[in-house]
C-alpha positions in Angstrom: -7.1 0.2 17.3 -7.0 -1.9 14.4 -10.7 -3.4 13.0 -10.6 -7.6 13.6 -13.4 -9.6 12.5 -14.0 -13.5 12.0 -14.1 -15.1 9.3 -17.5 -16.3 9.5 -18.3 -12.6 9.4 -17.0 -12.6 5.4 -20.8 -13.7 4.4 -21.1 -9.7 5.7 -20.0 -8.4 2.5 -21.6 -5.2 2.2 -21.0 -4.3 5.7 -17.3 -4.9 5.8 -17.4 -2.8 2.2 -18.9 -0.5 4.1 -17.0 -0.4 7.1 -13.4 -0.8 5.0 -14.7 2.6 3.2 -15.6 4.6 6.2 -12.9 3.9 8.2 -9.9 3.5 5.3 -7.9 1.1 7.2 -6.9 -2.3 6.6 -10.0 -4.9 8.3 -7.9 -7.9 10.0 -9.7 -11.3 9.4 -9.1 -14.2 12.0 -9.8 -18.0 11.4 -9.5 -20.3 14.2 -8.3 -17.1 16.1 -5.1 -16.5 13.9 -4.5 -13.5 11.5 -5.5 -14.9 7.7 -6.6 -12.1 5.8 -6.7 -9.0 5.4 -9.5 -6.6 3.4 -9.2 -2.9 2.3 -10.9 -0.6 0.1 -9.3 -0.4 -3.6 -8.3 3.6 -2.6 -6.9 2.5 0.3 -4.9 0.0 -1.5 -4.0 2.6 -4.3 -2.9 4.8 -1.7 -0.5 1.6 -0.3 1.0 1.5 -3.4 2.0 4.6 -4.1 3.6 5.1 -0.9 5.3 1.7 -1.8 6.3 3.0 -5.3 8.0 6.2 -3.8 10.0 3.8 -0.9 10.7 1.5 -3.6 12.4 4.7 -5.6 14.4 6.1 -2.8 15.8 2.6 -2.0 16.7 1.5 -5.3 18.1 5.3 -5.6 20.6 5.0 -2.4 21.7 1.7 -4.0 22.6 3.6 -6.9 24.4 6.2 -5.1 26.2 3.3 -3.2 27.4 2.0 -6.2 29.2 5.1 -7.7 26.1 6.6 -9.3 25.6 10.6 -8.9 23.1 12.0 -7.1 20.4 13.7 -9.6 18.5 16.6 -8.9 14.6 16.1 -7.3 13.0 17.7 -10.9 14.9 15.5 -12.6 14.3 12.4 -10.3 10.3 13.3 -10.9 10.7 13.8 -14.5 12.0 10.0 -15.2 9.9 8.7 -12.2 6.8 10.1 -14.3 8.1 9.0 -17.2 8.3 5.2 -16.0 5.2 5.1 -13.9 2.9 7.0 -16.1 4.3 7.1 -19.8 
């Protein structure tokens, strides 16, 4: 069940750092009893982004394939994904 606190409760801060590193999910912040923000922890957020880097790979990889490219071995995919993400 996801975490939703208002956001009067902001002025919390170092319970809702707290929380947001014990439970690593996203914190759902409500004004005026609508969805307006959203807090994490920064590994949680890392974590989000890497996943998002790898979806972002495969997708722009099936458009390649789409348009005439050929398909590349894994090794090799993870040699120039390294190479682009990490130098």
């Amino acid at each position: 069940m996801p975490t939703i606190i208002p956001i009067r409760d902001l002025r919390k801060t170092s319970e809702i750092s707290e929380l947001a590193h014990k439970k690593q999910e996203p914190i759902f912040i409500t004004k005026n009893g609508y969805s307006d923000l959203v807090v994490m922890s920064a590994e949680l957020y890392e974590h989000f982004m890497e996943i998002h880097k790898v979806d972002q790979s495969i997708h722009n990889a099936e458009l390649e394939v789409e348009e005439g490219a050929e398909p590349i071995s894994l090794n090799t995919a993870k040699e120039i994904l390294d190479k682009k993400y990490y130098g």
